[in-house]
C-alpha positions in Angstrom: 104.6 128.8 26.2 101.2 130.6 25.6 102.8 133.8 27.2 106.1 134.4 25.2 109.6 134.4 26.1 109.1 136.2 29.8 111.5 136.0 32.8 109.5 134.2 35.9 110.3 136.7 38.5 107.4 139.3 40.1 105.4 140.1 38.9 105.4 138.3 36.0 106.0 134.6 38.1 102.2 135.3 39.6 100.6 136.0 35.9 102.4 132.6 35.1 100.8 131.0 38.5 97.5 132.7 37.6 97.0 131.3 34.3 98.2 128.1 35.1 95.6 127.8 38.1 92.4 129.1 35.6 93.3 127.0 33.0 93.0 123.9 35.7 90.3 125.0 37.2 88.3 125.2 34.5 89.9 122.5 32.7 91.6 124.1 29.3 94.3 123.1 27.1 96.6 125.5 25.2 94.9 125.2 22.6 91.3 125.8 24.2 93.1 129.1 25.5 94.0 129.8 22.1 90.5 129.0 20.8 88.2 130.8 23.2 90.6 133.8 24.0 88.1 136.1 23.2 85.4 134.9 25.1 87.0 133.6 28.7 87.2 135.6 31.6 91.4 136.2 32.4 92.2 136.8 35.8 93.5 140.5 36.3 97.2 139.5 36.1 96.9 138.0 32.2 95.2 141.0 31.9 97.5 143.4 32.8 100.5 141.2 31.1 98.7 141.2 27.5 98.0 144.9 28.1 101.6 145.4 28.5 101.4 147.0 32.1 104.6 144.8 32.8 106.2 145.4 29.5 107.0 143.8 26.3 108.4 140.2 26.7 111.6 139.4 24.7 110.4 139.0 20.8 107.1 140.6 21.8 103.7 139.1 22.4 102.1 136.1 20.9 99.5 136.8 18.5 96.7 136.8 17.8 96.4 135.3 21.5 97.3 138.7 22.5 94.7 140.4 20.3 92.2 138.2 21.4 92.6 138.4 25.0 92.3 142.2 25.4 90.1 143.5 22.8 87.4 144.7 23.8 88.9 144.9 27.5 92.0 146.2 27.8 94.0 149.0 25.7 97.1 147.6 24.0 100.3 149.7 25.1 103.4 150.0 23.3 105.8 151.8 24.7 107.3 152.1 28.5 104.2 152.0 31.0 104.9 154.3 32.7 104.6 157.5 30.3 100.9 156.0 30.7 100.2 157.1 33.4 98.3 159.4 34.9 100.7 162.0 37.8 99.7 160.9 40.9 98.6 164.3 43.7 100.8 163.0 46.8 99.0 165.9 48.6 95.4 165.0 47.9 96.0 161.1 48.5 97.4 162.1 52.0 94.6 164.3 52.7 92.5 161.7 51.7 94.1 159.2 53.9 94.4 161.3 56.9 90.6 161.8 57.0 90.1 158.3 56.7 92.6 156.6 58.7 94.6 159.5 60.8 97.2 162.0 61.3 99.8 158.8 61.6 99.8 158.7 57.9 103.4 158.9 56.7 105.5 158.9 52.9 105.6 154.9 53.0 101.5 155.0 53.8 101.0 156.9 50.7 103.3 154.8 49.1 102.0 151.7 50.1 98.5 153.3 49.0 99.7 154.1 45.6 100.8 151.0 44.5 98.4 148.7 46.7 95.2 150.5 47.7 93.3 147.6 48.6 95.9 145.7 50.5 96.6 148.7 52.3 93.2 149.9 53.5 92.4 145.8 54.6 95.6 146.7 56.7 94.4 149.4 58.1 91.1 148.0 58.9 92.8 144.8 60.8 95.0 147.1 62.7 92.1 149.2 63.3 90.3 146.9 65.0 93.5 144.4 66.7 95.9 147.4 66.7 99.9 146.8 66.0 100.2 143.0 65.3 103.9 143.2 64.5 104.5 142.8 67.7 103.0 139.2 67.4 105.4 136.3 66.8 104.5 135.1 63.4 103.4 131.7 64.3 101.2 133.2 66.5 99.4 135.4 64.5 99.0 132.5 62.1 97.3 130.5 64.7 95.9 130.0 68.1 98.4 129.1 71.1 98.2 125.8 72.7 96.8 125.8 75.9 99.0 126.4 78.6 101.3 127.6 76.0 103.6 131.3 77.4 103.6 133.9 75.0 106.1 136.7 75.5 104.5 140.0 73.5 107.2 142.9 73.7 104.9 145.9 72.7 107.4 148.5 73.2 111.1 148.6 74.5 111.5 147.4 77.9 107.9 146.5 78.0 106.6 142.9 77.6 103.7 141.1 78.0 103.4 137.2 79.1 100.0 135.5 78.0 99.1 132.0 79.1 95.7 130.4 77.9 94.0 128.8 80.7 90.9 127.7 79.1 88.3 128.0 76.3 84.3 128.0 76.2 81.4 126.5 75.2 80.6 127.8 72.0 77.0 130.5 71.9 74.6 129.0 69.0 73.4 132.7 69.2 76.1 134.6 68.6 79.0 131.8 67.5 81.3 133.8 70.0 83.0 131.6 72.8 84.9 133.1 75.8 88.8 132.5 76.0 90.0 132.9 79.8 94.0 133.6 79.5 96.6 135.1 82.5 98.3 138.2 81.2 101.4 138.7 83.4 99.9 136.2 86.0 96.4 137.9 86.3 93.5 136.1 84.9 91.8 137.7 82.0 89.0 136.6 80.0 88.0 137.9 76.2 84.6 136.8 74.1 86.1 135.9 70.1 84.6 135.2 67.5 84.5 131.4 66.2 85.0 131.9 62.6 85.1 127.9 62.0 81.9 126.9 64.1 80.1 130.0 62.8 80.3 128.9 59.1 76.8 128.9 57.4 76.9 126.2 54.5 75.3 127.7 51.9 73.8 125.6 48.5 73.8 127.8 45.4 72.4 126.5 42.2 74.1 125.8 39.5 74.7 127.5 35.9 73.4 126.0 32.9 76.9 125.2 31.2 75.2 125.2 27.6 73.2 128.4 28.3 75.1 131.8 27.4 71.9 133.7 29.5 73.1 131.7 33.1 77.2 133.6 33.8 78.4 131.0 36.4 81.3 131.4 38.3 84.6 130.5 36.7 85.9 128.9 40.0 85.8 128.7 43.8 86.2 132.3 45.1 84.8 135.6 47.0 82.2 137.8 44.8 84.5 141.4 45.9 82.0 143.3 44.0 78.7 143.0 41.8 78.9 145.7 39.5 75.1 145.6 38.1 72.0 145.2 39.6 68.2 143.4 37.9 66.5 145.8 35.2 70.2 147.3 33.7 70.9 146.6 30.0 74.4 145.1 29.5 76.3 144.9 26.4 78.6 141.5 25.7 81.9 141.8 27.4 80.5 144.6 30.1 81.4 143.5 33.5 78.9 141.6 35.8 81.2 141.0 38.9 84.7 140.7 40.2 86.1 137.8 41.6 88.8 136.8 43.9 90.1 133.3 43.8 93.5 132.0 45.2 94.7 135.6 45.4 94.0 137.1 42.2 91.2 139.0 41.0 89.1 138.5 37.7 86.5 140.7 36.2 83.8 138.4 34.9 82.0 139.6 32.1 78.6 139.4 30.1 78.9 136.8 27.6 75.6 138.1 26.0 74.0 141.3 25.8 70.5 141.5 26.8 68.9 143.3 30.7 69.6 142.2 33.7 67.1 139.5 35.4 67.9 137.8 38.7 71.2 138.9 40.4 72.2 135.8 42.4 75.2 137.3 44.9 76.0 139.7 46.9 79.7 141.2 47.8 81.5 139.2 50.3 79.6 136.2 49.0 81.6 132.8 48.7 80.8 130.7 46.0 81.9 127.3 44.2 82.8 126.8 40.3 79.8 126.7 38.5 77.8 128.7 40.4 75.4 130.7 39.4 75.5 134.4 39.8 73.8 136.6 37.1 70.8 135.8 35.0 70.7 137.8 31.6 67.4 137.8 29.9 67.4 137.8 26.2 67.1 140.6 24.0 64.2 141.3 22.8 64.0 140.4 19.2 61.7 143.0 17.1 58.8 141.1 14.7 58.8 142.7 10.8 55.3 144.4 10.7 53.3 143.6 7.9 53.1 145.8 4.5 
């Protein structure tokens, strides 16, 4: 209802899931959306929706919620999208990506690139350092085979490989690795991994001060992608402080003050809870009339 008459199919279905999932995470009504429009933190998606980067909803857009949501943030588009856009130099993105990922770079690589950039260089990073999972039956790149358990890997025509785990290690304090002994096509094989569950560090963060504009808190659970400001900057209100990805969608998080930079809290890469804090912001100074 608070987006207008849309159809919920992608993308528009995920700016729908978004908004439902901030507004119960940080526990808002319609009409507190309404309300504070101005001032909350969308996730990307809403974003992009008010902005009109997925066009104009049948009867258009509800204001002043639209208004609201995007000034100050967003441009407000209307007409087609696409005659937006900037033309895209197929030639220099390939060059681009050959120098940074290989010759193998083909037309769906730059496509992919185009309209995903960040989803497609994570992918080349994995298959970097794993190489060609696709070979991998899906529930077994999900998760771990059962001991004992055959796998039959076909990594090329004619070519397959049988895996068997045989046993796993004790677990190294020092280095949270562990070694997995396995028989590939009845030899026995053994690989150090990483234990990403055992090697958790639980880290306590404090908390935000709710009813103090100076303390920006994180507006849920999520990882910190990137801290765009660092102590001793000056930041006007509505500047972005961070971006934040939570239950795959991103959200810029923004200065609800102005004022300078005090005590950056987070890093990127850093996991955090709702209501953590992040970013100090320390006030403005306030200039004292001099006397006649």
């Amino acid at each position: 209802m608070l987006l207008g008459d849309i159809v919920k199919v992608t993308p528009t279905s995920k700016v729908v899931g978004d908004l439902a999932q901030f507004m119960v995470s940080n526990k808002l009504t319609s009409e507190d959306v309404e309300r504070l429009a101005s001032e909350l933190d969308f996730p990307d998606s809403v974003l992009d929706f008010f902005e009109g980067l997925m066009g104009t909803p049948y009867g258009g857009f509800p204001e002043p919620l639209r208004t609201n949501v995007i000034t100050g943030k967003r441009r407000k588009l209307t007409r087609r999208p696409g005659l937006e856009l900037e033309p895209f130099d197929l030639h220099a993105i390939k060059e681009d990506l050959v120098s940074r990922f290989g010759p193998s770079i083909t037309e769906c690589d730059i496509a992919s690139y185009n309209m995903y950039p960040k989803v497609f260089e994570n992918f080349k990073q994995m298959q970097d350092k794993y190489s060609d999972l696709s070979v991998l039956p899906t529930r077994f790149f999900l998760a771990a085979p059962k001991l004992d358990e055959e796998i039959d890997v076909e990594i090329e025509q004619g070519k397959t490989l049988i895996i068997k785990v045989q046993a796993i290690g004790d677990l190294s304090p020092a280095t949270g690795q562990r070694e997995v002994y396995f028989e590939l096509n009845g030899e026995m094989r053994k690989v150090t991994v990483e234990d990403k569950t055992a090697a958790v560090e639980t880290v306590t963060r404090p908390k935000a001060d709710a009813h103090n504009p100076n303390e920006v808190g994180a507006p849920m659970a999520g990882v910190i992608v990137e801290v765009r400001v660092h102590s001793g900057v000056e930041v006007k209100k509505g500047d972005p402080l961070a971006v934040l990805s939570a239950m795959k969608m991103e959200m810029v998080i923004s200065a609800p003050v102005s004022g300078k930079i005090g005590d950056v809290i987070v890093k990127d890469n850093d996991s955090v809870d709702a209501g953590d804090l992040l970013v100090k912001i320390l006030k403005e100074d306030v200039e004292t009339p001099k006397a006649e």
